[in-house]
ROKETOR-637253 format. One record per residue (C-alpha): residue number from 0; residue in one letter; z, x, y. Coordinates in nm, 4 decimals. Example, Ala and Ser with C-alpha at 12.3 -4.5 7.8 and 13.67 -1.06 7.14 Angstrom:
2
ROFI   pos   code         zz         xx         yy
ROFI     0      A     0.7800     1.2300    -0.4500
ROFI     1      S     0.7140     1.3670    -0.1060
//
This chain:
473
ROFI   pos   code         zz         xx         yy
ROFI     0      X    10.1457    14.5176     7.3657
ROFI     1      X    10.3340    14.3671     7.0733
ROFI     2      X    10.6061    14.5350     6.8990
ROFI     3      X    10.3881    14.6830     6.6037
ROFI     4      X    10.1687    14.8618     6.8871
ROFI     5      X    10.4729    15.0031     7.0014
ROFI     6      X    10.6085    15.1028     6.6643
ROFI     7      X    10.3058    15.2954     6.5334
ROFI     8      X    10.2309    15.4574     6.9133
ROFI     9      X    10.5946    15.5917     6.8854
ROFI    10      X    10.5149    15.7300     6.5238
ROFI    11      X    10.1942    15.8856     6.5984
ROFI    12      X    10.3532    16.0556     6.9414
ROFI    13      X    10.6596    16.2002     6.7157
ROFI    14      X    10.4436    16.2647     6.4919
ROFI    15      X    10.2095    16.4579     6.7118
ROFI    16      X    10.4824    16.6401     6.8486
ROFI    17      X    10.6181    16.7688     6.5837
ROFI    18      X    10.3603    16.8952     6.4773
ROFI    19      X    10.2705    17.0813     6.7989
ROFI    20      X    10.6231    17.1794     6.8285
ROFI    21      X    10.6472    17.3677     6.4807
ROFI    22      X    10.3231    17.6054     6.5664
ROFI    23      X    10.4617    17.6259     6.9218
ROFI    24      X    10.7912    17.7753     6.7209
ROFI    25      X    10.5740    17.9928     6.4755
ROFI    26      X    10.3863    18.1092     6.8318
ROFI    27      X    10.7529    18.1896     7.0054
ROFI    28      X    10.8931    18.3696     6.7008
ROFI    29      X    10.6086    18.6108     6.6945
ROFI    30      X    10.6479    18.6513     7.0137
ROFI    31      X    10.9990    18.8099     6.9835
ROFI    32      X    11.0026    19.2196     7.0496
ROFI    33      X    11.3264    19.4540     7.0472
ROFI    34      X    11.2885    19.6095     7.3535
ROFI    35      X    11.3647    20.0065     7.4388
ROFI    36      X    11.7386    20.0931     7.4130
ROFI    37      X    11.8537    20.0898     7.6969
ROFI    38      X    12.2176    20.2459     7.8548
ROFI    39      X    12.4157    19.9809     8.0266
ROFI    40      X    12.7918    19.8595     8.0548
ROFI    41      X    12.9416    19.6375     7.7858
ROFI    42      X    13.0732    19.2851     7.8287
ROFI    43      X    13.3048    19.1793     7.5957
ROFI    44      X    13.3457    19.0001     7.3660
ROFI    45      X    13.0042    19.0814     7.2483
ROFI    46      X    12.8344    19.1875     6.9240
ROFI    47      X    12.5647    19.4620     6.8603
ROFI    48      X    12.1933    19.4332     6.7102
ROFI    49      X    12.1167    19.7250     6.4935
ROFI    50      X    11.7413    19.7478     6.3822
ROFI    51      X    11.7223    19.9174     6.0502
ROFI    52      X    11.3452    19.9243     6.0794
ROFI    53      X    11.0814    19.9847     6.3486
ROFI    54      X    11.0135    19.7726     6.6635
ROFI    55      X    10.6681    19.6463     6.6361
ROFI    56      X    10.6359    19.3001     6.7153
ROFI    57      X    10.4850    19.2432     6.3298
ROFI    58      X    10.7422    19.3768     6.1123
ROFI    59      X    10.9908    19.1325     6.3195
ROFI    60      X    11.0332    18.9269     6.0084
ROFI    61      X    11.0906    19.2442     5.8186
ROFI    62      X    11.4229    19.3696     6.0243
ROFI    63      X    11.7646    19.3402     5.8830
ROFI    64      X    12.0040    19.2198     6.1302
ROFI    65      X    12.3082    19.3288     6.1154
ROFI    66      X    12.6128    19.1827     6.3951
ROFI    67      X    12.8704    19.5078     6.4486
ROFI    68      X    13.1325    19.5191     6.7271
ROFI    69      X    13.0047    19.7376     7.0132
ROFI    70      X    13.2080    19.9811     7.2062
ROFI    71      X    13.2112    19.9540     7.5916
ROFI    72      X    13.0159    20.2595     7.6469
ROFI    73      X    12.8164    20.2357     7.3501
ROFI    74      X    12.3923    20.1626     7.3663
ROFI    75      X    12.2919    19.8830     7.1883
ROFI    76      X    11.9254    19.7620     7.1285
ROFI    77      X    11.8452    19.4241     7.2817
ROFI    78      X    11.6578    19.1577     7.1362
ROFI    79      X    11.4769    18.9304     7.3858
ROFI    80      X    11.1420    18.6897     7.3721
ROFI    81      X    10.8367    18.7686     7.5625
ROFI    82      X    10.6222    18.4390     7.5428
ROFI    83      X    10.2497    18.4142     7.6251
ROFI    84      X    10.1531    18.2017     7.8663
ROFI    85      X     9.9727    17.9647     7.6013
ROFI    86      X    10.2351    17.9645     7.4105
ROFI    87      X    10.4917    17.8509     7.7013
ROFI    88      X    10.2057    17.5361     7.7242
ROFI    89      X    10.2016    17.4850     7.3472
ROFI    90      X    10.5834    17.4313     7.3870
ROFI    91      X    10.5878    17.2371     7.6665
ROFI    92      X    10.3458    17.0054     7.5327
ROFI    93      X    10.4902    16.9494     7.2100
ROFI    94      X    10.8072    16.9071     7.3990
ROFI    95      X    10.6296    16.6336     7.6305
ROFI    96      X    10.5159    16.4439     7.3083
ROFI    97      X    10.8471    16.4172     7.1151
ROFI    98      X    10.9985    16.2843     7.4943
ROFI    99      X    10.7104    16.0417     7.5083
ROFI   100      X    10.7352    15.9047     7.1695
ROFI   101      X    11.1616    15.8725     7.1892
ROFI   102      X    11.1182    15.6701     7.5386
ROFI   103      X    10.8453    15.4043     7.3854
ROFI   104      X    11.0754    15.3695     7.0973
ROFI   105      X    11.4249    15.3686     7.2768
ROFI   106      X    11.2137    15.1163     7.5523
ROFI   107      X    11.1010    14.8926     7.2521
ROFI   108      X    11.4813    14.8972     7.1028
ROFI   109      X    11.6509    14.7824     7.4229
ROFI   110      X    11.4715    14.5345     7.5478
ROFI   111      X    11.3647    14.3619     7.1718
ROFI   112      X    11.7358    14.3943     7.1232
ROFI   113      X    11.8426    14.0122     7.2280
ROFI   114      X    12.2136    13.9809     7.4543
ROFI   115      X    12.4749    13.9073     7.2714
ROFI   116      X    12.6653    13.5385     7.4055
ROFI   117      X    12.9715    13.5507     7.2122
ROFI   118      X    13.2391    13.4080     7.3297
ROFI   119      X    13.4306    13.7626     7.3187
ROFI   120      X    13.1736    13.9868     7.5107
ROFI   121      X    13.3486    14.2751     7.3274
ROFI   122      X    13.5231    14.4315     6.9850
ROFI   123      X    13.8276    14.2778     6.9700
ROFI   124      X    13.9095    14.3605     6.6265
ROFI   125      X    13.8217    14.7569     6.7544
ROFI   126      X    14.0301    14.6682     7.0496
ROFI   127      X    14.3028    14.5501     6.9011
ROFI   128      X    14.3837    14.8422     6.6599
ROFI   129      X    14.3521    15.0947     6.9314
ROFI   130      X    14.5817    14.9383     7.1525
ROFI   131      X    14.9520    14.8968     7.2243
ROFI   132      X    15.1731    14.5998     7.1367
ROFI   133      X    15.4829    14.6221     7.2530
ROFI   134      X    15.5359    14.3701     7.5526
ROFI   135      X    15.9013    14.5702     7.6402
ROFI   136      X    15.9253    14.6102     7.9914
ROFI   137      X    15.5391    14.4342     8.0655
ROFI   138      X    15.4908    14.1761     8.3022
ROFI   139      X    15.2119    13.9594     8.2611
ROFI   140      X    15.0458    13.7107     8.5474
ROFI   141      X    14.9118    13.4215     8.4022
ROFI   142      X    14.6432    13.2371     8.6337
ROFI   143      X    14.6204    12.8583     8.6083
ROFI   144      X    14.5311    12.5533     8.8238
ROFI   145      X    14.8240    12.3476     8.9760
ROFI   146      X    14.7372    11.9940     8.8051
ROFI   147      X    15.0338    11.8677     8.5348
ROFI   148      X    14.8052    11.9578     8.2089
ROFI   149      X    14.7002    12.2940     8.3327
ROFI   150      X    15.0462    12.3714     8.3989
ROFI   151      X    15.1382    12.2449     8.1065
ROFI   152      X    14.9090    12.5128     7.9324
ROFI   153      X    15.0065    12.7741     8.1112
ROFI   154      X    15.3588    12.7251     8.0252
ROFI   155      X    15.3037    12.6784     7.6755
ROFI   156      X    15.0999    13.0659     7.6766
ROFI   157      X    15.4464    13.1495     7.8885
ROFI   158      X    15.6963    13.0366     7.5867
ROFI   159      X    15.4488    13.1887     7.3220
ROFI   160      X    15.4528    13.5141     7.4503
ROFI   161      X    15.8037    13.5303     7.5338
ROFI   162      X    15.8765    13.4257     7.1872
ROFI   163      X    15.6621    13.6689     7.0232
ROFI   164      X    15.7564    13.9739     7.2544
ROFI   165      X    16.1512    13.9440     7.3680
ROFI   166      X    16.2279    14.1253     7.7033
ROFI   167      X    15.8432    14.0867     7.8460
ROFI   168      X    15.8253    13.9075     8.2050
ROFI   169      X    15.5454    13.6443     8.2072
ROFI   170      X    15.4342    13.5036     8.5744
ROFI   171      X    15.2813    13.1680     8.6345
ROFI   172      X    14.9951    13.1873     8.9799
ROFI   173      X    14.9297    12.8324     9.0117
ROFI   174      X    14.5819    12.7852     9.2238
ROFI   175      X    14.3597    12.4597     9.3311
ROFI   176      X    14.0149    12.5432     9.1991
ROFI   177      X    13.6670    12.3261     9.3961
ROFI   178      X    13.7058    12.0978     9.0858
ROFI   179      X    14.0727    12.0017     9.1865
ROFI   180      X    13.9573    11.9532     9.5842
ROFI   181      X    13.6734    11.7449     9.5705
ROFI   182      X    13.7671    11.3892     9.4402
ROFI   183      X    13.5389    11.1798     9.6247
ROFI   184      X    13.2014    11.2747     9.3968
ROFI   185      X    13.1129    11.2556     9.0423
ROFI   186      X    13.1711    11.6062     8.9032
ROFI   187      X    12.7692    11.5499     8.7476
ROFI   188      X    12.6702    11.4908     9.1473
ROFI   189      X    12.8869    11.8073     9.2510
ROFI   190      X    12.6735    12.0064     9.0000
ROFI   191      X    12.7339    12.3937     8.9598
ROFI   192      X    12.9413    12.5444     8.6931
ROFI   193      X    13.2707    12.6891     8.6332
ROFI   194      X    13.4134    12.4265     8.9180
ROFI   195      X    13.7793    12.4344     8.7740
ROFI   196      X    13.7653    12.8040     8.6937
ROFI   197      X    13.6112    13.0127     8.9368
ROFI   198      X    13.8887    13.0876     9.1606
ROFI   199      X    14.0892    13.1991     8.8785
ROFI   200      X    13.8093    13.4551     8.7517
ROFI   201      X    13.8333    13.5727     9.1328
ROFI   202      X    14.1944    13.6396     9.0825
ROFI   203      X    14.1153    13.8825     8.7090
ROFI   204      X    13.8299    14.0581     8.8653
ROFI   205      X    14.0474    14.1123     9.2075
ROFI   206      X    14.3450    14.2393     8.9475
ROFI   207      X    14.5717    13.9697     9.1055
ROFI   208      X    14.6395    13.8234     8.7664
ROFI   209      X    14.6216    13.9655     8.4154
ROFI   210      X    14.4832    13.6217     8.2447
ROFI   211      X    14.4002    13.3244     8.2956
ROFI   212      X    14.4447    12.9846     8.0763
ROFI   213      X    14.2050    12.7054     8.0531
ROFI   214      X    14.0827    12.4167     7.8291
ROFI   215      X    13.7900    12.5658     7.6980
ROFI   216      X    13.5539    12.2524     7.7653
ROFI   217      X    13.6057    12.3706     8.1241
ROFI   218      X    13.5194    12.6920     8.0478
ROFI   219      X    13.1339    12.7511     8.1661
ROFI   220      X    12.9096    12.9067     7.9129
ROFI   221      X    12.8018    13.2686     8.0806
ROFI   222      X    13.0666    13.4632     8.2124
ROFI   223      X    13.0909    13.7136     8.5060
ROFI   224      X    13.0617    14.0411     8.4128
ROFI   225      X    13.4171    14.1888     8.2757
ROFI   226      X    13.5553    13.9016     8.1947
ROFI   227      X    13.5963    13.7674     7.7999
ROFI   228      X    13.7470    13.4586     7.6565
ROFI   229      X    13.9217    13.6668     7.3500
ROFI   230      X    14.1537    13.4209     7.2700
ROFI   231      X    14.0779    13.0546     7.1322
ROFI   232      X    14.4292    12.9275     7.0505
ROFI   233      X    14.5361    12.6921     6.8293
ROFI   234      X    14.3395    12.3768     6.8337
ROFI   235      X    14.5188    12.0470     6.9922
ROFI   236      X    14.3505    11.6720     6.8789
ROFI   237      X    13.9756    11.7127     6.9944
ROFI   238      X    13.9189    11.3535     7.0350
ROFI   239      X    13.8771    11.0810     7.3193
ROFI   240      X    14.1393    10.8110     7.3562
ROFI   241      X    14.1025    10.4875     7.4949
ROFI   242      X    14.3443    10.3690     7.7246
ROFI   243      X    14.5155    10.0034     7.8122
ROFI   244      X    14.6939     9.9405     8.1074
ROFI   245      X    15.0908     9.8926     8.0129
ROFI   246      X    15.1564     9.5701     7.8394
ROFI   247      X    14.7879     9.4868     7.7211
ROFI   248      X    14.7374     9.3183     7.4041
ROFI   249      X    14.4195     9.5660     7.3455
ROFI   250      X    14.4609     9.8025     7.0469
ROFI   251      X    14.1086     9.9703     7.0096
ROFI   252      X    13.7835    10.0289     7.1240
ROFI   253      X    13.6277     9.7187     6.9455
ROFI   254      X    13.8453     9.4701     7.1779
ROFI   255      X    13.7094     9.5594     7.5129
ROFI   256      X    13.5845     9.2082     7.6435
ROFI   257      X    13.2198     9.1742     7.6984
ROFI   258      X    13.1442     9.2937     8.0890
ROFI   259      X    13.4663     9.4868     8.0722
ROFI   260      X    13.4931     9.7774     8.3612
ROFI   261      X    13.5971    10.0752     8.2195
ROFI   262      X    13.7080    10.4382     8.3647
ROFI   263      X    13.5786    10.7665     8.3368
ROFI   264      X    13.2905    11.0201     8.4844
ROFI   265      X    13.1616    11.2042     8.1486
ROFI   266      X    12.8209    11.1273     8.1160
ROFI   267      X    12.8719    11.2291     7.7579
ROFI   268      X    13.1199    10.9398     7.7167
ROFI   269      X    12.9583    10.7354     7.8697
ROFI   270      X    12.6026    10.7988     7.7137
ROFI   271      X    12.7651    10.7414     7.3790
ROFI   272      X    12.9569    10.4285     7.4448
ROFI   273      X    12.6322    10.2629     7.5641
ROFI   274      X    12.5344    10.2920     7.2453
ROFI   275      X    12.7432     9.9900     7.0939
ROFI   276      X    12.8347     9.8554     7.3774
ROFI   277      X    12.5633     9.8300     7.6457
ROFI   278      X    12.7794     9.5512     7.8162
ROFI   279      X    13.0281     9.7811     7.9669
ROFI   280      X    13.0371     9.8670     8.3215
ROFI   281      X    13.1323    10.2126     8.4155
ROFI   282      X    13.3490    10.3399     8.6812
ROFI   283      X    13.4126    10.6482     8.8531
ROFI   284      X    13.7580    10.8503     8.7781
ROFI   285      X    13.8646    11.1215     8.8902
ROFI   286      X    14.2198    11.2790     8.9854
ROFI   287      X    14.4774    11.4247     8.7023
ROFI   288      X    14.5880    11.2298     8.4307
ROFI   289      X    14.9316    11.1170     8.6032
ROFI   290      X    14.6713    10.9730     8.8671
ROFI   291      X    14.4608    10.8083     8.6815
ROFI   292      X    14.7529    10.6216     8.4721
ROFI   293      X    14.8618    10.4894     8.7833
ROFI   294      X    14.5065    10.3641     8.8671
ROFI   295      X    14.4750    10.2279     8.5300
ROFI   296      X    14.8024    10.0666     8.5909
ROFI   297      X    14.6940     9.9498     8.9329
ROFI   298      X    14.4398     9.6811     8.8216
ROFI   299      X    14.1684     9.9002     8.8928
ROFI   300      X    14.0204     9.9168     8.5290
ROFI   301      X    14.0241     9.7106     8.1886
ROFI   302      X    14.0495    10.0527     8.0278
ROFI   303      X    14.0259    10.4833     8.0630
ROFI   304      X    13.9100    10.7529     7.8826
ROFI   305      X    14.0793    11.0397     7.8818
ROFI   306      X    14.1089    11.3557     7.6119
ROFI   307      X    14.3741    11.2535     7.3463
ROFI   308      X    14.5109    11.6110     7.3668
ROFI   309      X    14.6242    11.6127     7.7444
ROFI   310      X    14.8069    11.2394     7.6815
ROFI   311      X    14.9575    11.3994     7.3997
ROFI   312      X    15.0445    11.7490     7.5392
ROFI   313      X    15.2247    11.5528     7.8655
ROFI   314      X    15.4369    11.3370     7.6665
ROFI   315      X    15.2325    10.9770     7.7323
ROFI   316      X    15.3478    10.8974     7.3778
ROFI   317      X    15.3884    10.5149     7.4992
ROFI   318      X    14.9823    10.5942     7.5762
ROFI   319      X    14.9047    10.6888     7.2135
ROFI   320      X    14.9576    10.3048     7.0117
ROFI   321      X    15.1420    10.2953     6.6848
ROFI   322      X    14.8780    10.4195     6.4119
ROFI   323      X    14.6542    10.5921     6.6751
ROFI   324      X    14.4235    10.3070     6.7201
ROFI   325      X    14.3171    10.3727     7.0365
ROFI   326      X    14.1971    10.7389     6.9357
ROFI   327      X    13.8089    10.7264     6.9049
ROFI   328      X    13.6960    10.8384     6.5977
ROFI   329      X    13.4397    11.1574     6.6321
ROFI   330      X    13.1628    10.9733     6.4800
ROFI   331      X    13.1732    10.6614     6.7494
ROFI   332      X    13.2228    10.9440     7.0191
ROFI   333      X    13.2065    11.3162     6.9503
ROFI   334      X    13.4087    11.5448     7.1750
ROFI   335      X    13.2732    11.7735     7.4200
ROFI   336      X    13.2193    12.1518     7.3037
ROFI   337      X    13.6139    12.3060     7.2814
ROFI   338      X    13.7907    12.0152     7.3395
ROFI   339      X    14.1444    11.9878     7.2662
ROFI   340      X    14.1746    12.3909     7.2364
ROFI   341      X    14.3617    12.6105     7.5046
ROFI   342      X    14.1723    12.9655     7.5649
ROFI   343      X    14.2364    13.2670     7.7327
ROFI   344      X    14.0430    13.4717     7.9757
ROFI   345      X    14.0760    13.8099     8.0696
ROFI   346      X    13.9217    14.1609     8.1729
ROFI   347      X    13.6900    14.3668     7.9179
ROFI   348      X    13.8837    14.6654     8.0359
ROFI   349      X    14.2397    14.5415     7.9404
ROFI   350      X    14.2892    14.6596     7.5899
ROFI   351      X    14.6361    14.6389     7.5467
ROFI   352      X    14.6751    14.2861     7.7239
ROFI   353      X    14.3703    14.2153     7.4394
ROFI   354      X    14.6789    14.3618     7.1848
ROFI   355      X    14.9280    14.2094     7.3343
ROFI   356      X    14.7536    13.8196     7.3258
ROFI   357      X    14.6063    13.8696     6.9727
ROFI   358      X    14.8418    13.6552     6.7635
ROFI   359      X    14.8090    13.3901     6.9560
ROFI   360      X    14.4027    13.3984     6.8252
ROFI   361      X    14.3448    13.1044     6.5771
ROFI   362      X    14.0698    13.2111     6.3566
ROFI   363      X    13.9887    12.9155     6.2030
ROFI   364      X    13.9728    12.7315     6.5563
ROFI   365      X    13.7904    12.9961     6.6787
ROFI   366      X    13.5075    12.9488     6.4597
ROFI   367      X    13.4730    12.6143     6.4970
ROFI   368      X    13.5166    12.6756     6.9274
ROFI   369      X    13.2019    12.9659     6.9277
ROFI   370      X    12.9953    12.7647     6.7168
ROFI   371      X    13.0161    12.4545     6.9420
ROFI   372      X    12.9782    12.6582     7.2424
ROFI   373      X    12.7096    12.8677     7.1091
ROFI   374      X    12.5355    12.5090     7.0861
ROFI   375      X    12.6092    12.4336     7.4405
ROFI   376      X    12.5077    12.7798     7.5732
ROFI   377      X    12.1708    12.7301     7.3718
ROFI   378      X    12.1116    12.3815     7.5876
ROFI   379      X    12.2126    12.5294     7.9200
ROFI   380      X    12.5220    12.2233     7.9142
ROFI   381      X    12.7037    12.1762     8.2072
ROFI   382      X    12.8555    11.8390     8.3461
ROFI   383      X    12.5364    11.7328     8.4499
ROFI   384      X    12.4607    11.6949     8.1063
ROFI   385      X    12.5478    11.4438     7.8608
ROFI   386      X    12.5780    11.6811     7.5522
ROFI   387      X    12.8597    11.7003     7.2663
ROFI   388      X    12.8960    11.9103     7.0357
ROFI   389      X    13.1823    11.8722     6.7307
ROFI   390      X    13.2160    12.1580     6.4528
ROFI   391      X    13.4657    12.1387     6.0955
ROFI   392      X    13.5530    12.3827     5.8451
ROFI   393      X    13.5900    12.1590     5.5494
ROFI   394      X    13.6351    12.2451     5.1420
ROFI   395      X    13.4729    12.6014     5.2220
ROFI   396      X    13.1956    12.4725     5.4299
ROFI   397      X    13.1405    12.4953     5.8320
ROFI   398      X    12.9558    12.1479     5.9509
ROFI   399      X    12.8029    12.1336     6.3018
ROFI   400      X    12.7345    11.7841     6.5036
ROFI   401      X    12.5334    11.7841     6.8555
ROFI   402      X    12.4353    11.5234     7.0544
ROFI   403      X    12.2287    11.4941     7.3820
ROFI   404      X    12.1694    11.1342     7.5336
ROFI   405      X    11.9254    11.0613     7.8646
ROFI   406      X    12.1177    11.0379     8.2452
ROFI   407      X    11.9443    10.7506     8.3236
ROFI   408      X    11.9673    10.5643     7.9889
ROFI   409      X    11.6333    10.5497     7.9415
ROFI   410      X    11.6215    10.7210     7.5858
ROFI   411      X    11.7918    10.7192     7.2388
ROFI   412      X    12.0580    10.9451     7.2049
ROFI   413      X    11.9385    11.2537     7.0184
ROFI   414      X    12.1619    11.3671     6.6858
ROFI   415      X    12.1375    11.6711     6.4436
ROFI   416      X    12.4080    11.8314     6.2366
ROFI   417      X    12.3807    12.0589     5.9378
ROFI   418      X    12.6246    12.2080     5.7376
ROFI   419      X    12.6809    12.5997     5.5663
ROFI   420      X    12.9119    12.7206     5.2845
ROFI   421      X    13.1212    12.9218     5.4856
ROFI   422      X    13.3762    13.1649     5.3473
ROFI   423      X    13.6803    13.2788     5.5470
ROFI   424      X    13.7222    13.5818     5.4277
ROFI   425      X    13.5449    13.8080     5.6435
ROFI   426      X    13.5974    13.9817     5.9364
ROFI   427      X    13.6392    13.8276     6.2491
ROFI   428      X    13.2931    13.9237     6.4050
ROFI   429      X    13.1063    13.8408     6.0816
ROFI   430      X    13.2943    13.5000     6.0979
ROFI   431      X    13.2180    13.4710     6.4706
ROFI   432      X    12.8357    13.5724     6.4548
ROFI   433      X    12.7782    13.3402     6.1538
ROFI   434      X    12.9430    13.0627     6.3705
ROFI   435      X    12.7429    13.1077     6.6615
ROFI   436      X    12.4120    13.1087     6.4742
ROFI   437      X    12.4431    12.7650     6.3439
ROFI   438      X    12.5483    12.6597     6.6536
ROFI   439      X    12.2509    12.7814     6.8141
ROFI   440      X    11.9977    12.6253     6.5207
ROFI   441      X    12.1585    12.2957     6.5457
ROFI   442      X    12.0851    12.3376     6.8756
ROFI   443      X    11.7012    12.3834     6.8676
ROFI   444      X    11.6925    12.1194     6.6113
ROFI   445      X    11.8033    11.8994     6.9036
ROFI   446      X    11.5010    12.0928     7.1675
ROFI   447      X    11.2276    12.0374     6.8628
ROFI   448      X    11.3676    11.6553     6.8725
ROFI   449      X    11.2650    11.5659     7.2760
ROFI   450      X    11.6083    11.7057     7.3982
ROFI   451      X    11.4528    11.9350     7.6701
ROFI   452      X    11.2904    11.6084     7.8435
ROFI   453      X    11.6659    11.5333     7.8265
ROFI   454      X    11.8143    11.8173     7.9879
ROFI   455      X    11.5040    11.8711     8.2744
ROFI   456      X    11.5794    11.4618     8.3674
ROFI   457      X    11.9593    11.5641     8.4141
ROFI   458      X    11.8572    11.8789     8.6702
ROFI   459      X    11.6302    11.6816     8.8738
ROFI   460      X    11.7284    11.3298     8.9056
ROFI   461      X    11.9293    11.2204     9.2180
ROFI   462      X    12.1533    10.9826     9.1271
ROFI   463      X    12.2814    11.1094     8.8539
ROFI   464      X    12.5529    10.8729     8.6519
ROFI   465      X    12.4624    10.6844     8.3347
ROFI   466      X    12.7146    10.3717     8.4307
ROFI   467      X    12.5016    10.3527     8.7606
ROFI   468      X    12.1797    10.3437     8.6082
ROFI   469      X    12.2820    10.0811     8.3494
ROFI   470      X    12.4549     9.8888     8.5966
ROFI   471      X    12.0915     9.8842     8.8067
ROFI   472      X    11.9101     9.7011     8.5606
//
């Protein structure tokens, strides 16, 4: 039954019941009689009911009422219904009606009532006025994983919060997620989601730690119940850098020999670069990025990708060349959904922690964060999937980028963006809603262009790896 069935059944039900439930009123009131005085003790407090007419069940209306204090041992006349038996029917009927109609309607709310996916699962702004902010005396345990960049992060939330709140005790839990263990198989082959996070979620929900800090591309889409991402800090370089072993002569992208074997397991990077340069040969990388200089360094490529924000957040300065040549420009390769920008994760039922973590929210980088993961979330991305997704706030406007490109190489890459006037000056959930829907339509623009062949091919096929396939042919 569609929605409009629903609607007017609901209406007709109320409607029917109150109707029924107004005579079954008119029935009860004439129903009322004052019974015989009668001699019995007092209760107090209580008040008295003096008739100033007769008692006859018709001149009910008629009475004056009027409320007295009662002595203990005085009589008092009391008023009490006596319903018919057709009556008590009537009533229950029109009570049944009004029930029915609220439950189709209340039924028909909740479930045409879609789930919200923000990235903060609750009010913050509501939170954060309610609760406290004063880190005196409060110790706060920050979850991370043990690699160099994550601890990195982790210590940079550390000094942030000790700067902003003097005499507060901040704890670093390092922990080795299933991402950090298995380093033998493309992350695409491992499959699943939340590989570099889920043991850290564990540690929230078990109240072992009080947050937990990530690079939000690592962040899956969904999260488990009580958990929130609240707080999108400020946003690092988003982009991809290429990277020479030391003492190349190579300054860019463009001067990769032809055939040249280059590093890295993101099928979106990959996917992308095949698009100019179909010549390349693609090789598996895995390890932290301390591990994969020394590869790099080793002979074992001609060149690596890595995220321009981790070489630049560990100090590789020597890695970034003079005039950032070797950082790929968005439009030859557009970063992955929240990459360069540190987030923080943390229970729904932590209000003043919420407080407490608040200024370290970037708005603008927020906005630009939800509405690239609310395009990610609408394409069910994971690492299996080759999908980027690059947002801008830019002269007043918001502009949204997505791509999607085919696991086995077999397709076009797929492209939409559009771009919004979009005025800051809002409140954060207006801002953050707004965000998320253009995410989301960019997103179907990239399903009503042949992306869902896309993303089914990714799910299903075996060997999954877009430098293997290409290498194949």
């Amino acid at each position: 039954m569609c929605w409009k069935n629903l609607a007017f059944v609901g209406l007709a039900a109320l409607a029917c019941g109150a109707i029924v439930g107004f005579h079954s009123s008119q029935q009860q009131n004439s129903a009322w009689v004052v019974a015989e005085t009668q001699t019995r003790p007092f209760v107090a407090p209580a008040v008295r009911i003096a008739s100033q007419t007769g008692s006859r069940a018709s001149q009910v209306n008629e009475q004056t009422f009027v409320l007295e204090s009662a002595p203990a041992d005085d009589n008092f006349a009391e008023v009490r219904p006596v319903a018919s038996a057709a009556s008590s029917w009537t009533h229950l009927f029109g009570l049944s009606a009004i029930t029915a109609a609220g439950a189709i309607v209340l039924r028909h709310t909740f479930k045409s009532t879609p789930k919200a996916h923000c990235v903060q699962e609750v009010d913050l702004e509501g939170v954060w006025s309610m609760a406290s902010t004063s880190g005196a005396g409060k110790t706060v345990r920050i979850a991370t994983r043990k690699s160099p960049l994550a601890m990195w992060q982790a210590e940079f939330i550390q000094s942030e919060l000790e700067r902003l709140y003097p005499g507060i005790k901040v704890e670093l839990q390092p922990m080795s997620t299933k991402g950090d263990k298995i380093l033998d198989s493309p992350l695409a082959k491992v499959g699943g989601k939340g590989l570099f996070v889920k043991e850290l979620e564990t540690a929230l929900l078990e109240k072992r730690s009080d947050i937990a800090v990530h690079s939000t591309k690592d962040v899956p889409m969904e999260l488990p119940d009580g958990l929130v991402l609240a707080i999108i800090c400020k946003r690092h370089d988003p982009c991809d850098a290429i990277v020479f072993p030391k003492g190349s002569k190579l300054t860019c992208l463009d001067d990769l020999p032809q055939g040249a074997r280059v590093g890295t397991s993101s099928l979106r990077r990959q996917c992308q670069l095949l698009l100019t340069r179909p010549d390349l040969k693609f090789l598996e990388l895995r390890g932290n990025v301390n591990t994969r200089l020394a590869k790099l360094d080793s002979g074992d490529y001609d060149a690596i990708i890595l995220a321009a924000a981790g070489l630049k957040r560990l100090g590789f300065s020597d890695r970034v060349l003079p005039g950032e040549t070797n950082i790929i420009d968005p439009n030859a390769m557009l970063p992955a959904a929240g990459q360069g920008a540190l987030s923080i994760e943390l229970r729904t039922d932590d209000p003043d922690m919420m407080a407490l973590l608040m200024p370290l929210h970037h708005i603008p980088d927020g906005v630009t964060v939800c509405c690239e993961r609310a395009m990610n979330r609408r394409l069910s991305g994971g690492c299996q999937v080759p999908i980027s997704g690059f947002a801008q706030l830019q002269d007043g406007n918001l502009r949204m980028e997505a791509r999607v490109g085919s696991v086995s190489g077999s397709g076009p890459l797929i492209i939409k963006h559009k771009t919004i006037p979009f005025p800051m000056d809002k409140p954060w959930a207006e801002l953050q809603k707004a965000a998320e829907a253009l995410g989301v339509e960019v997103a179907d623009q990239l399903l009503a262009s042949g992306a869902q062949a896309y993303l089914d091919e990714a799910y299903t096929i075996s060997d999954v790896g877009v430098g293997l396939a290409a290498s194949q042919k």
